[in-house]
MIKEGU-160157 format. One line per 3 residues: number of its first residue (from 1); their letters; for each residue y, z, x of N, C-alpha, C. Coordinates in pm, 1 decimal, decimal comma. Atoms other than C-alpha are relative to their C-alpha. Last residue first. Layout:
// MIKEGU-160157
NUM) A) Y:Z:X:Y:Z:X:Y:Z:X; ...
// end
This chain:
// MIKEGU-160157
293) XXX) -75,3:110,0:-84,8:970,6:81,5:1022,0:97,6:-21,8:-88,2; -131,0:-2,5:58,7:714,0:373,7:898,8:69,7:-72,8:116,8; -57,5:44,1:-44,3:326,3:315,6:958,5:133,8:19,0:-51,0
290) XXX) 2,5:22,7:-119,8:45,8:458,6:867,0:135,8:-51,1:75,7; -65,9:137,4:-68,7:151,4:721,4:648,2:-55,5:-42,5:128,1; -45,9:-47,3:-130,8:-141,9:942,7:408,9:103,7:-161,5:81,1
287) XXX) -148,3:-1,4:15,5:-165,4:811,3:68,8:30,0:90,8:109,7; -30,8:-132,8:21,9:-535,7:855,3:93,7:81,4:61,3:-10,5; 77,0:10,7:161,9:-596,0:467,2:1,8:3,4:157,8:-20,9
284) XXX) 145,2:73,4:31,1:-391,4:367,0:346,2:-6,2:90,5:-139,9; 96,8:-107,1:37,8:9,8:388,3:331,1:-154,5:-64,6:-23,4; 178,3:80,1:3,5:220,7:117,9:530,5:-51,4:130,4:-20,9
281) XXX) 110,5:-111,7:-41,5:633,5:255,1:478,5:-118,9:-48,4:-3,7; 177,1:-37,3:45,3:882,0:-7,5:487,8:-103,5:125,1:78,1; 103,7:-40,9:-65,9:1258,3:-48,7:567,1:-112,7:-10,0:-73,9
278) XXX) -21,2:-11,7:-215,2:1570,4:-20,2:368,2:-151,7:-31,3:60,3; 101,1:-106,7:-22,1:1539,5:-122,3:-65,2:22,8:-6,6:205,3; 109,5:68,9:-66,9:1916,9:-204,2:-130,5:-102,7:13,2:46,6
275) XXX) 6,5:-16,3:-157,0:2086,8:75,9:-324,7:-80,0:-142,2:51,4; -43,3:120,7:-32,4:2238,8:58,3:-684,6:-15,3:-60,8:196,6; -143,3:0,4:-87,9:2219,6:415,1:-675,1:19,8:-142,6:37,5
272) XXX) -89,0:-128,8:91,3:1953,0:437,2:-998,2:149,4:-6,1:92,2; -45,5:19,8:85,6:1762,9:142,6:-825,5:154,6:73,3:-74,5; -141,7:104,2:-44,5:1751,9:270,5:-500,4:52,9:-64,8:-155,6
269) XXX) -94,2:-47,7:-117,5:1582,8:569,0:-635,2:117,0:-57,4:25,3; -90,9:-13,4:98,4:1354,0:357,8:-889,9:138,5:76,9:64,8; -88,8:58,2:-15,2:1207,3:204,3:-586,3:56,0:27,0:-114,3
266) XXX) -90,5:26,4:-114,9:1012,5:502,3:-507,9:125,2:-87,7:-20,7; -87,0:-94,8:17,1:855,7:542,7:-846,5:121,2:-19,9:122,9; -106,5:19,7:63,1:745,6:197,0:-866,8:96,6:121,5:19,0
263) XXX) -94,9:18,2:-73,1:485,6:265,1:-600,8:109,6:3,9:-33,1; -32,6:183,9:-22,8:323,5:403,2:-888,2:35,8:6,6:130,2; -134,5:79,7:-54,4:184,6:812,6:-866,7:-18,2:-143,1:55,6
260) XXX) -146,8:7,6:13,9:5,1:1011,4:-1061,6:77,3:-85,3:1,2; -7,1:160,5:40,1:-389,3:939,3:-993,5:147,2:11,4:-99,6; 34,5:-20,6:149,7:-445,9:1305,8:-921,8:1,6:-91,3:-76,1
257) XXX) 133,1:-54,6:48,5:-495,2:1212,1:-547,5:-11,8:38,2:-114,8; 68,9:113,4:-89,0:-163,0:1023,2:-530,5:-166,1:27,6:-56,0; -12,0:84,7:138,0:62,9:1324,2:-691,7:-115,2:-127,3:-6,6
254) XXX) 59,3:-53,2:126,6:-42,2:1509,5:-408,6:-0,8:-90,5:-125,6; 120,0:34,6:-54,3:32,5:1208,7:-113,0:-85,1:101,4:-154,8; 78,1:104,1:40,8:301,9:1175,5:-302,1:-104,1:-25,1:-5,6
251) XXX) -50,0:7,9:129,1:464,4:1532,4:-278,7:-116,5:-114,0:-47,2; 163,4:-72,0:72,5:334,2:1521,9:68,0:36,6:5,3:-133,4; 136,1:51,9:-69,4:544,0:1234,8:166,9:-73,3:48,3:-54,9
248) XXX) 99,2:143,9:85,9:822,6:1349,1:-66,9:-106,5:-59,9:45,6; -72,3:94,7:41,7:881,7:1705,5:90,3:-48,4:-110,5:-23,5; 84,7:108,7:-55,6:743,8:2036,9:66,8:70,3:-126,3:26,6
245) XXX) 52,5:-12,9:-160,2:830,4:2396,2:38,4:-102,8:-114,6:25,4; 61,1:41,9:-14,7:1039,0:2313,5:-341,4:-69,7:87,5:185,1; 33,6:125,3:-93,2:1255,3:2547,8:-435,0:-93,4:-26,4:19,0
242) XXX) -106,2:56,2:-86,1:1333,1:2899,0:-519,4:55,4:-122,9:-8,3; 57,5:62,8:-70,3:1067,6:3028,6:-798,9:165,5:-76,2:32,6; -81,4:114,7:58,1:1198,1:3357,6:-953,9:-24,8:-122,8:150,2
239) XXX) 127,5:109,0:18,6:969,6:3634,2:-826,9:33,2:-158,1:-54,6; 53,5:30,6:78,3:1206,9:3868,7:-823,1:-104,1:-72,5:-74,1; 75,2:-138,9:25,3:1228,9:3928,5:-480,2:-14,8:-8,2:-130,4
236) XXX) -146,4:-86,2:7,9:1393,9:3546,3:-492,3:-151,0:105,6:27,1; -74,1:-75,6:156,0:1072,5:3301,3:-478,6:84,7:79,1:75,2; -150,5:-126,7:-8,5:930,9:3073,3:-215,3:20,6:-29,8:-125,9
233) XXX) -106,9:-28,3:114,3:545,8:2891,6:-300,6:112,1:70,7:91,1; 6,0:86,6:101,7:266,3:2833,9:-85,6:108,1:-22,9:-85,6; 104,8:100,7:16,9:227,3:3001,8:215,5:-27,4:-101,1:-78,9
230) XXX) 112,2:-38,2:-67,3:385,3:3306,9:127,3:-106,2:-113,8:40,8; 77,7:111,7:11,6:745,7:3191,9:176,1:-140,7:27,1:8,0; 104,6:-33,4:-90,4:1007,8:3480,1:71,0:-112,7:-132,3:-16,9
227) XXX) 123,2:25,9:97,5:1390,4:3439,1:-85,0:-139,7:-3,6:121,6; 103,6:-16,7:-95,3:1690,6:3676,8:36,7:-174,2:-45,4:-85,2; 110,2:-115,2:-42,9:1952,6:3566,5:-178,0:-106,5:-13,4:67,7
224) XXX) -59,3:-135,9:13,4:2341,0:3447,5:-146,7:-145,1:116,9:-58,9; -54,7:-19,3:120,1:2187,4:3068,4:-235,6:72,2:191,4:-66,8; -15,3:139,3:28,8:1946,6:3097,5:45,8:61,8:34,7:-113,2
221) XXX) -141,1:-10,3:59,2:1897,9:3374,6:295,3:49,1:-156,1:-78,7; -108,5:36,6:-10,7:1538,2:3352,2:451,4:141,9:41,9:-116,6; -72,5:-72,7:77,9:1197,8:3478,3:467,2:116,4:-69,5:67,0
218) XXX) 55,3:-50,5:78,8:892,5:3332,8:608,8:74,7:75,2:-140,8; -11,3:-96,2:93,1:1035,3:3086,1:854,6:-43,2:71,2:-114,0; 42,0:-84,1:-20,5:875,0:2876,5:1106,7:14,0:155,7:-64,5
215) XXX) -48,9:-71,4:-43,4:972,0:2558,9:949,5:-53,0:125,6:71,8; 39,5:33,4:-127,9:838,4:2305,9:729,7:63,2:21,3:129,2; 47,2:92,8:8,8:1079,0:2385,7:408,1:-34,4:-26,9:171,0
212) XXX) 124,7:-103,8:-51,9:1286,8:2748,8:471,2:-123,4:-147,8:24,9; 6,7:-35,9:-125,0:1533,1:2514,4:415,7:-73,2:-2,2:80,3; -121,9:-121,9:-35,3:1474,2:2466,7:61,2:-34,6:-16,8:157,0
209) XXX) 39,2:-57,3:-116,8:1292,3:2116,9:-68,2:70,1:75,0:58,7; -113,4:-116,2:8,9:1420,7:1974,1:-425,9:-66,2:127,9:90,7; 107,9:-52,5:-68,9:1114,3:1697,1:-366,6:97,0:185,4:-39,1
206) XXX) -85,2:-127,4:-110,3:1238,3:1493,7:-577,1:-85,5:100,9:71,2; 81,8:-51,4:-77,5:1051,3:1143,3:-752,6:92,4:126,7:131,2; -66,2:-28,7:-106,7:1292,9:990,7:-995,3:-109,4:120,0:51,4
203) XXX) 69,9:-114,7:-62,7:1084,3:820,6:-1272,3:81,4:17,8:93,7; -90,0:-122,0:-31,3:1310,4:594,0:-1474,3:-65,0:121,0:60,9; -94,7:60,2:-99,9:1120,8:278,6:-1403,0:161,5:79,3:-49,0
200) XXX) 11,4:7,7:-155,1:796,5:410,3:-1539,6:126,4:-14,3:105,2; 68,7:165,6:-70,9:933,8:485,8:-1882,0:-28,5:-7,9:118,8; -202,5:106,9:-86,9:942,5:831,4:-1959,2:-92,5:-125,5:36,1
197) XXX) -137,6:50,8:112,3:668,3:984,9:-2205,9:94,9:-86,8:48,5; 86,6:16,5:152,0:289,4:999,6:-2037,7:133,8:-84,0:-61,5; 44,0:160,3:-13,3:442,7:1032,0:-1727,5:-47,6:-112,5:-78,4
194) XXX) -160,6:39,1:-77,9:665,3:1368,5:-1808,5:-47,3:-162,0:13,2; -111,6:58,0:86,8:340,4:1442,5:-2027,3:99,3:-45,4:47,5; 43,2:73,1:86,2:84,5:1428,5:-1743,9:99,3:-56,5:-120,7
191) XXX) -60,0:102,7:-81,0:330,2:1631,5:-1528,0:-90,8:-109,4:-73,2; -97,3:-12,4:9,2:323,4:1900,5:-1780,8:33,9:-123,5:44,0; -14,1:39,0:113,9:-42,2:1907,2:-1778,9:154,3:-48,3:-81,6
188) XXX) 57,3:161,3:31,4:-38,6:1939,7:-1425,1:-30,3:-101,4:-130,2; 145,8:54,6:31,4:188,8:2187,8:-1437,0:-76,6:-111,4:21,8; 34,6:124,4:140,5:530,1:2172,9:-1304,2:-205,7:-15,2:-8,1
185) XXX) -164,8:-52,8:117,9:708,0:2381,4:-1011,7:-98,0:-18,0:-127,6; -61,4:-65,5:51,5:388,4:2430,6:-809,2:98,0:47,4:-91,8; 98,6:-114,8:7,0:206,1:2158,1:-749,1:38,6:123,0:-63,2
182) XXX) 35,1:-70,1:-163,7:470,9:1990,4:-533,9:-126,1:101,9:-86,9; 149,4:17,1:19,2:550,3:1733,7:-831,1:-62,4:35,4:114,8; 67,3:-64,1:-98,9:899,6:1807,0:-889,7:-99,9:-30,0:8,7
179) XXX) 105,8:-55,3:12,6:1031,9:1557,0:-1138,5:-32,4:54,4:136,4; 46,8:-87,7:-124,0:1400,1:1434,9:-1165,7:-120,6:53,9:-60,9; 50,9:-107,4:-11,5:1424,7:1194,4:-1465,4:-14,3:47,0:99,0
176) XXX) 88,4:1,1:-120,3:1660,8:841,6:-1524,7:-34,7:155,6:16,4; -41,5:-84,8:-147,1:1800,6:782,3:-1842,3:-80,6:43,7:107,1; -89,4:44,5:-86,3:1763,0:500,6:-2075,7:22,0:76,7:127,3
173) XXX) 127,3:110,8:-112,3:1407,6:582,1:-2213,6:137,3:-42,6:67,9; -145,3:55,5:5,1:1599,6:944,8:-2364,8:-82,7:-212,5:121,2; -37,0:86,4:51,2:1273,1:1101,8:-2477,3:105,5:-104,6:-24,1
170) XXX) 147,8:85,8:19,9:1112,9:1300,6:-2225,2:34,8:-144,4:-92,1; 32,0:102,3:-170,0:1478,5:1378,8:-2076,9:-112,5:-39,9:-46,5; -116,7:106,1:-9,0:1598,1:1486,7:-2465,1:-91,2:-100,1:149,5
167) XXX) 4,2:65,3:78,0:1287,8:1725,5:-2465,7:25,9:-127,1:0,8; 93,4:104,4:-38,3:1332,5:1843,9:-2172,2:-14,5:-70,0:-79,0; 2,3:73,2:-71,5:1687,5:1956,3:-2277,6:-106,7:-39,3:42,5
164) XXX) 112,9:-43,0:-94,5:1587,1:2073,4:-2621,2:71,9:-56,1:134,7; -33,3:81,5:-86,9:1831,9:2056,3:-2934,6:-90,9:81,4:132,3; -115,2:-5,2:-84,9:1738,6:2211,6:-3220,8:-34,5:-46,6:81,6
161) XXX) -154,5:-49,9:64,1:1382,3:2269,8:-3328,2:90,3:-2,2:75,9; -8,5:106,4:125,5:1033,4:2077,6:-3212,9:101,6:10,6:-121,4; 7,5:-27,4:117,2:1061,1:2216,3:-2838,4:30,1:-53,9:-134,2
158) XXX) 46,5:86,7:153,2:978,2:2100,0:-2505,2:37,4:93,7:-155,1; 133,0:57,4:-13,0:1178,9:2366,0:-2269,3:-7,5:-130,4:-87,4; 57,3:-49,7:99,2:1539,3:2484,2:-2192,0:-98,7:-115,4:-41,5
155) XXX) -64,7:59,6:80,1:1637,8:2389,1:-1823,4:-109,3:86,7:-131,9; -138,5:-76,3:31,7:1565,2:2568,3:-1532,3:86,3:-78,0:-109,4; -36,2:-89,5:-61,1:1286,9:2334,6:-1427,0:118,7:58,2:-28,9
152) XXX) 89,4:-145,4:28,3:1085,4:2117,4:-1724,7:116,0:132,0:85,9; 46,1:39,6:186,3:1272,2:1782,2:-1583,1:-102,9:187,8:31,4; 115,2:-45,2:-3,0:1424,0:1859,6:-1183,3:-59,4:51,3:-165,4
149) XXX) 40,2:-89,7:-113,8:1770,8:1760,6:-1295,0:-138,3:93,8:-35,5; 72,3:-66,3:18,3:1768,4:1455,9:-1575,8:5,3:118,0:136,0; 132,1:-15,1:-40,4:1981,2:1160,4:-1550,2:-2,2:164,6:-35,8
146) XXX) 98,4:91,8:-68,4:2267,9:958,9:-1635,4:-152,8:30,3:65,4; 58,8:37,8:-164,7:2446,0:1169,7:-1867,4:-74,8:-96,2:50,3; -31,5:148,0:-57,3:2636,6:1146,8:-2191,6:-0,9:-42,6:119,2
143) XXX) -110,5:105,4:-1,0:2477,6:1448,7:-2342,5:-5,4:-89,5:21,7; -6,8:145,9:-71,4:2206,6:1729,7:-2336,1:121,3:-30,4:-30,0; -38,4:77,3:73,0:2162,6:2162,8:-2401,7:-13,4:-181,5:87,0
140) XXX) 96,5:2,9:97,5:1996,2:2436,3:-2278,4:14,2:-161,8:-78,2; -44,1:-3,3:137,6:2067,7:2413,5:-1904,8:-24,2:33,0:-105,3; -10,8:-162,0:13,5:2004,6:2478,5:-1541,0:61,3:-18,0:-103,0
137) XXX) 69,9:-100,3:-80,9:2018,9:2082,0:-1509,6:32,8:130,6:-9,7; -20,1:-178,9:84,6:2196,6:1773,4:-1678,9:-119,9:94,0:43,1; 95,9:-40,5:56,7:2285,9:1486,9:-1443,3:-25,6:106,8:-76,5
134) XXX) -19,8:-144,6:18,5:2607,4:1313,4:-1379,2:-153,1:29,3:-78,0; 164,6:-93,2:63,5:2590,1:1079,1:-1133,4:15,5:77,8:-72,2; 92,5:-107,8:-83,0:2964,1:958,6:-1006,4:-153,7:22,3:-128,5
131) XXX) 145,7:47,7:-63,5:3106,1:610,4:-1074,6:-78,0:143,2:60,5; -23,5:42,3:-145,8:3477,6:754,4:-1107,2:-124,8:-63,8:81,5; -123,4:110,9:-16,3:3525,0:701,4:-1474,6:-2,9:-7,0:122,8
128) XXX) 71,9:115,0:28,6:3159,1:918,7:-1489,5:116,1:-130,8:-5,5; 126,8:81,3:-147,0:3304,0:1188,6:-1334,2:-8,7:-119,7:-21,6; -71,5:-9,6:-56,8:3584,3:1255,2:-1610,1:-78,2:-78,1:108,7
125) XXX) -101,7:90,0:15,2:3426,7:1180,5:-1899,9:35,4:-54,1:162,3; 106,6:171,3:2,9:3138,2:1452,1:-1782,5:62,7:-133,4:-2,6; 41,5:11,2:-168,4:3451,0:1724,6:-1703,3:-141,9:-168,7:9,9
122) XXX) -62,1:155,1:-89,0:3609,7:1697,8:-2021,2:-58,9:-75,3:107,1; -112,2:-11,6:71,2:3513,6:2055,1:-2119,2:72,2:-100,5:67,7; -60,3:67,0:-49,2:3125,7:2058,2:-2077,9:157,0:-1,0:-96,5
119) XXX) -155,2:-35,9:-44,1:2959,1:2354,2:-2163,9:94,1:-84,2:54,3; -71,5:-97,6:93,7:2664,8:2224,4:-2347,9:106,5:38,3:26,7; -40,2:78,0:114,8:2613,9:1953,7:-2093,4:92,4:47,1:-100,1
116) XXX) 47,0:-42,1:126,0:2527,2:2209,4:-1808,0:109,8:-104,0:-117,3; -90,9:-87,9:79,0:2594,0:2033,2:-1475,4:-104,6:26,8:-101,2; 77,9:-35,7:117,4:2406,8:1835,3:-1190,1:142,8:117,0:-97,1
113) XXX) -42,4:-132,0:12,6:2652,3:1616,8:-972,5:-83,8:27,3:-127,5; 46,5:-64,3:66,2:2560,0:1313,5:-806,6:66,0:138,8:-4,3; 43,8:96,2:72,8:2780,4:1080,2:-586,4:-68,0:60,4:-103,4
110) XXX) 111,1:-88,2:84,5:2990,2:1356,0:-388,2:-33,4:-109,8:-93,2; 148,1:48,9:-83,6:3108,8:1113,9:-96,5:-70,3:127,0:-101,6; 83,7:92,5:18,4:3453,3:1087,1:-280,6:-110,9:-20,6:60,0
107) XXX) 10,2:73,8:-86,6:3545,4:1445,6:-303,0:-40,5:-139,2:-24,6; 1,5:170,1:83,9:3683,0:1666,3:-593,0:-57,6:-77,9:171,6; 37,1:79,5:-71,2:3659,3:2039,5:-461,4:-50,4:-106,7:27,6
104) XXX) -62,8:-115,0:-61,9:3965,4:2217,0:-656,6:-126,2:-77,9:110,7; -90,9:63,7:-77,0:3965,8:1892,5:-846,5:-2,9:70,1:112,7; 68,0:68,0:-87,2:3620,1:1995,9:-1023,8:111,9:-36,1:100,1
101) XXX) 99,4:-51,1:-93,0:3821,7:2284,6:-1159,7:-77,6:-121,6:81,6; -97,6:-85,0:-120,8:4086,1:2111,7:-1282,5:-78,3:34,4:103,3; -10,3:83,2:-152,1:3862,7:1825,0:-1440,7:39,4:98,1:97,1
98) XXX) -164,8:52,9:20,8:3724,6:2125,0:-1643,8:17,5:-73,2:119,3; -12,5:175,2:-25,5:3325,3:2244,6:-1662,1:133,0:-97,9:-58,8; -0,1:41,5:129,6:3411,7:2655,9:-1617,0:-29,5:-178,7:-10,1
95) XXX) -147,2:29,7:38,1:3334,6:2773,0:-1249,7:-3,1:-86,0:-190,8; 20,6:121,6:94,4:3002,9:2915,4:-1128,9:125,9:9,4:-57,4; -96,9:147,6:-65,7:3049,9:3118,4:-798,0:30,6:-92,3:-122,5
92) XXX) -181,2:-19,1:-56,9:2986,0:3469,3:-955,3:51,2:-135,0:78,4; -88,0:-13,2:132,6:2655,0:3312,9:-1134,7:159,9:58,2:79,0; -22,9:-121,4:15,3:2427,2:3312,9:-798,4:148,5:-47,1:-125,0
89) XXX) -142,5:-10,3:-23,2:2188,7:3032,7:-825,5:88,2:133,5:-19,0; -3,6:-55,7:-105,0:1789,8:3094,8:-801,7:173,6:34,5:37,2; 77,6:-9,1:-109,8:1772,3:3004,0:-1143,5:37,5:140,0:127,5
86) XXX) -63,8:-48,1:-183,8:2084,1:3027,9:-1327,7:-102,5:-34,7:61,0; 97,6:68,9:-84,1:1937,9:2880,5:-1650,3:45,6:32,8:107,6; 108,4:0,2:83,4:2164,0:3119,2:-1898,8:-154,5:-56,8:56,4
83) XXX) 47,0:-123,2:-69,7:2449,2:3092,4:-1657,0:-186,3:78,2:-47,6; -19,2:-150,4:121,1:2468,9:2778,6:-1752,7:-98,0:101,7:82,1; 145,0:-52,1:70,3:2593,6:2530,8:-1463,2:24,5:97,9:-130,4
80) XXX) -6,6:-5,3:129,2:2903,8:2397,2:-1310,9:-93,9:7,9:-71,0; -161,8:8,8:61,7:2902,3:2567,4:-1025,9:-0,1:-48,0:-94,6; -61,5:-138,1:47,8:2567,9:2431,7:-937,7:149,4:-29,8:-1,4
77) XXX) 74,1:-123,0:98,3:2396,0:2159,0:-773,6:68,4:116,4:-17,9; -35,4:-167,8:25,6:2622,5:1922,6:-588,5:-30,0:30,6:-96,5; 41,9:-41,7:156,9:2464,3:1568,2:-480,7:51,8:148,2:5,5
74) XXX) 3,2:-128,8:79,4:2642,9:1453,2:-200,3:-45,9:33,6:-91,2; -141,7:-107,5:112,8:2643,3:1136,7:-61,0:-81,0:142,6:-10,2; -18,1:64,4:107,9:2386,9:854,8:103,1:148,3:27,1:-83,4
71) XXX) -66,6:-119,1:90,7:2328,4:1006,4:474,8:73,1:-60,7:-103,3; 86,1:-72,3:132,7:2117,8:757,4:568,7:25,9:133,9:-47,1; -39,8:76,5:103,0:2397,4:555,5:757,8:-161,4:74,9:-142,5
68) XXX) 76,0:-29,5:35,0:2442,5:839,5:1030,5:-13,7:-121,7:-105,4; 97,8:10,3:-64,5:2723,2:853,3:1235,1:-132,1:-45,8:3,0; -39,5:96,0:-139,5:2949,4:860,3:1037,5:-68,5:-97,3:40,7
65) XXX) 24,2:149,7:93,3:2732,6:1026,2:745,3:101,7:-75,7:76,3; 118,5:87,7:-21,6:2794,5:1320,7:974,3:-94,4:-107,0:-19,3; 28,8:48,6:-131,8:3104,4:1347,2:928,9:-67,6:-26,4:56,6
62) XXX) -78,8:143,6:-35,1:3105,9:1336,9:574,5:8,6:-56,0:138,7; 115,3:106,0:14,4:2830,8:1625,9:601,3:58,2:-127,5:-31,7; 160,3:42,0:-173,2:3056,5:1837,6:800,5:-90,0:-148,1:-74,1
59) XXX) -65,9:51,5:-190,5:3346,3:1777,9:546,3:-74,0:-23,3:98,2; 17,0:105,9:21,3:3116,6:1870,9:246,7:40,3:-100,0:73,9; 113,3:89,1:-2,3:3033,0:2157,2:388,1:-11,2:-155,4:-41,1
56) XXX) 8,0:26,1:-119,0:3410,4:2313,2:402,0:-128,8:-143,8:49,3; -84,4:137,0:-75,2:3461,3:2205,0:63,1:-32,4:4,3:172,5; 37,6:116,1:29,0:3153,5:2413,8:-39,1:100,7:-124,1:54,0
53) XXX) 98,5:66,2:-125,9:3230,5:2669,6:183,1:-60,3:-134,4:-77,2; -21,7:-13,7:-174,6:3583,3:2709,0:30,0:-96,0:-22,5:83,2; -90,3:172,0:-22,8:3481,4:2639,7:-351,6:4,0:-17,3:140,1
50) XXX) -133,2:-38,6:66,8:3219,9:2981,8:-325,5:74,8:-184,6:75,5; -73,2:-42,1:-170,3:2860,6:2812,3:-316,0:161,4:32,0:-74,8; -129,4:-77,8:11,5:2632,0:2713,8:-585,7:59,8:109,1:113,5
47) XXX) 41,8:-119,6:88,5:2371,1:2472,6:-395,4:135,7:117,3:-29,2; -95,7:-130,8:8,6:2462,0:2174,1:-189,4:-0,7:59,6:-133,8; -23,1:-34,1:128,4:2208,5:1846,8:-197,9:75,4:189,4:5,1
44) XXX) -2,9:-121,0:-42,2:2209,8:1609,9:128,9:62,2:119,0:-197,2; -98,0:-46,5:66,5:2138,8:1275,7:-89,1:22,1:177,7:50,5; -39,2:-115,7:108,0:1919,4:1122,8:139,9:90,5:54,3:-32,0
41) XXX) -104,8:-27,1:76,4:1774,8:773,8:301,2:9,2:149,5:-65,2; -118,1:90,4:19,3:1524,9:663,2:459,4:119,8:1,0:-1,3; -127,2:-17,9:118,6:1274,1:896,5:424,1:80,8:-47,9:83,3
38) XXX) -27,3:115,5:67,0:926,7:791,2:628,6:144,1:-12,0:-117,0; 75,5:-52,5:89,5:838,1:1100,2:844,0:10,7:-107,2:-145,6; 136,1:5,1:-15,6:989,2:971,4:1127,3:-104,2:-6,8:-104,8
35) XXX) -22,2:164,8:-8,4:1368,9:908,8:953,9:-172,0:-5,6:36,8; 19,5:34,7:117,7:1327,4:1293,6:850,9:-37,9:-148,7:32,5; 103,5:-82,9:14,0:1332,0:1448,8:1197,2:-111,9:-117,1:-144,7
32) XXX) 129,8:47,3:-103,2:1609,9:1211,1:1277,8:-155,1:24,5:-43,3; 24,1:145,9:74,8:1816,4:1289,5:961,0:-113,3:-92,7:72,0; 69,2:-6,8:107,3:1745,9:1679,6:1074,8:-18,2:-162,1:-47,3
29) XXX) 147,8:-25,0:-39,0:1891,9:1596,4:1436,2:-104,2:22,5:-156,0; 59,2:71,4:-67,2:2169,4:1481,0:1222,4:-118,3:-20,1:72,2; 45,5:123,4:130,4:2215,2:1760,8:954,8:3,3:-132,1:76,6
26) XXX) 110,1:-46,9:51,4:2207,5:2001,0:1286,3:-61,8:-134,2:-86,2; 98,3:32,4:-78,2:2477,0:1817,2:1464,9:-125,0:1,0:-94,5; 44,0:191,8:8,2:2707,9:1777,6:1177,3:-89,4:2,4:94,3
23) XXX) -122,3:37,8:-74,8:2704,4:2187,0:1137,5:-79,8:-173,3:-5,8; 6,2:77,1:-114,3:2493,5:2346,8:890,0:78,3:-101,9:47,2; -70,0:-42,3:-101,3:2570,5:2609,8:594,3:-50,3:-70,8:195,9
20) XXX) -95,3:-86,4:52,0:2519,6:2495,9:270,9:51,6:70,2:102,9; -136,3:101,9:-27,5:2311,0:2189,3:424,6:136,4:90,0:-47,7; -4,0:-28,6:165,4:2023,5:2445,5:515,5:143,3:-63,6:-31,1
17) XXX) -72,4:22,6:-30,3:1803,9:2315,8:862,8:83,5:55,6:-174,8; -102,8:-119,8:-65,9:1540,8:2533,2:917,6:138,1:-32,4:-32,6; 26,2:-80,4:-149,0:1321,8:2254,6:926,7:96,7:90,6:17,5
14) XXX) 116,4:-61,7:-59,3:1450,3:2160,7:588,5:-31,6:-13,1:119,1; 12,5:-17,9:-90,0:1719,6:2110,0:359,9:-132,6:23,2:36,4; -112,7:-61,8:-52,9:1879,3:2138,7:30,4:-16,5:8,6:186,7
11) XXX) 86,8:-69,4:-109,3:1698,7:1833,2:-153,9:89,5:90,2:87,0; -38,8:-103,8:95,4:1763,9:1612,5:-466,3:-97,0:88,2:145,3; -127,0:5,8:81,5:1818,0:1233,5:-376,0:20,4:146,3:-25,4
8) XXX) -41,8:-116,5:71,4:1573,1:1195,2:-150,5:103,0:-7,7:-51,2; -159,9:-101,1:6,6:1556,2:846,3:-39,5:-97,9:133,5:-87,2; -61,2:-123,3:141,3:1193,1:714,2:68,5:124,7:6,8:22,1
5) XXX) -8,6:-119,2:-23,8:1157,2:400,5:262,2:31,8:68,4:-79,3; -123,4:-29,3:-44,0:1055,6:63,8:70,8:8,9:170,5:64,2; -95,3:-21,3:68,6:685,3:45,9:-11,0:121,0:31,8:61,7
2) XX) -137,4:-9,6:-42,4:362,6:-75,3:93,5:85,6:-14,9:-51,2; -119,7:0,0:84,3:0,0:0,0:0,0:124,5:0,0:87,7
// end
């Protein structure tokens, strides 16, 4: 099998590296790390942060997209969220969904932005006149978005009353879906229906991979808390699941052996960002890589 290089589109880091607080070197030697391993392309993804390190971060990682041509944009997770789906996010950074507020750290290399629908106060209008992503994530509610953040995860469930956000993402065939498929976030019965319902050529394949991700770390500082890796899974001390601890190779290679995953998924990616496909990956029949060029 062969297929265009991966993009990530939905990912905070890994080998150690955490884009909420790493310098342009780091998120370079990281683009390296990554370029081996067959990803292409990625959307460095910044987690609720106070305005000030988020603008700071977004500066490093403009500069390093210099340098760099697979550094895509910005996706920014959080801040404008419901507090109600917080996840792992910490609620004292989250700001109301108003242009004002997005102005305070408005950039043009932020291309995706997840929000809560329900609370939107202009702010979706607003993006979407400037060509940005707007996805709906840590929510209850939907809208006039373009995609789905990590489908089933921190959003309000399937249900057959009132308004659902998976729901909406199982059944919206125009919009494009984030799916985890590390095993852990998302059932396997879960991930049956997500494939079952969306059209093939809105599948968005994420890996939404923390830091801590293929690393030597067991415990780390992520999102203002101290989350733990036993091997399989990171969670908060609460037990509240972090992030991914994998990224799209193995993602595929899982999804692969359960008889999951198209090639199609990949090139829905470039699709969705109007991207050109880069390069090729050569996978044999165990969805292990032979070859990335």
């Amino acid at each position: 099998m062969k297929t265009p290089l991966l993009i990530e589109q939905h990912f905070h880091g890994a080998y150690g590296v955490d884009f909420n607080k790493a310098g342009a070197s780091e998120i370079l030697e990281l683009a390296s790390k990554l370029s081996k391993i067959g990803i292409g392309g990625f959307f460095p993804t910044l987690v609720t942060d106070s305005v000030e390190n988020l603008k700071r971060q977004i500066d490093i990682i403009k500069r390093a997209s210099a340098k760099c041509d697979a550094i895509l944009g910005i996706h920014l997770e959080g801040v404008f969220i419901n507090p109600l789906k917080k996840g792992i996010h910490n609620p004292a950074h989250f700001l109301p969904l108003t242009v004002e507020n997005y102005r305070k750290l408005e950039d043009d290399f932020i291309k995706i932005v997840t929000l809560a629908p329900e609370l939107d106060e202009g702010l979706i209008d607003y993006l979407k006149s400037k060509g940005v992503k707007v996805q709906a994530g840590h929510c209850t509610g939907w809208g006039n978005v373009s995609g789905a953040t990590h489908t089933f995860n921190a959003m309000s469930g399937v249900a057959h009353r009132g308004i659902s956000t998976a729901l909406s993402a199982l059944i919206s065939d125009d919009v494009y879906a984030e799916i985890i498929g590390d095993g852990v976030h998302v059932s396997d019965d879960a991930l049956k229906l997500f494939f079952k319902a969306k059209p093939a050529d809105k599948v968005i394949l994420i890996s939404d991979a923390l830091p801590i991700t293929y690393s030597d770390l067991r415990e780390a500082v992520f999102a203002d808390s101290k989350i733990f890796y036993d091997g399989e899974k990171a969670t908060s001390a609460d037990g509240t699941i972090a992030g991914s601890t994998k990224l799209l190779p193995e993602i595929i290679k899982i999804l692969g052996k359960k008889g999951m995953f198209k090639p199609e998924f990949i090139e829905n990616t470039y699709r969705f960002h109007n991207l050109e496909p880069r390069g090729f990956i050569e996978w044999d029949d165990e969805f292990n890589i032979l070859e990335v060029k």
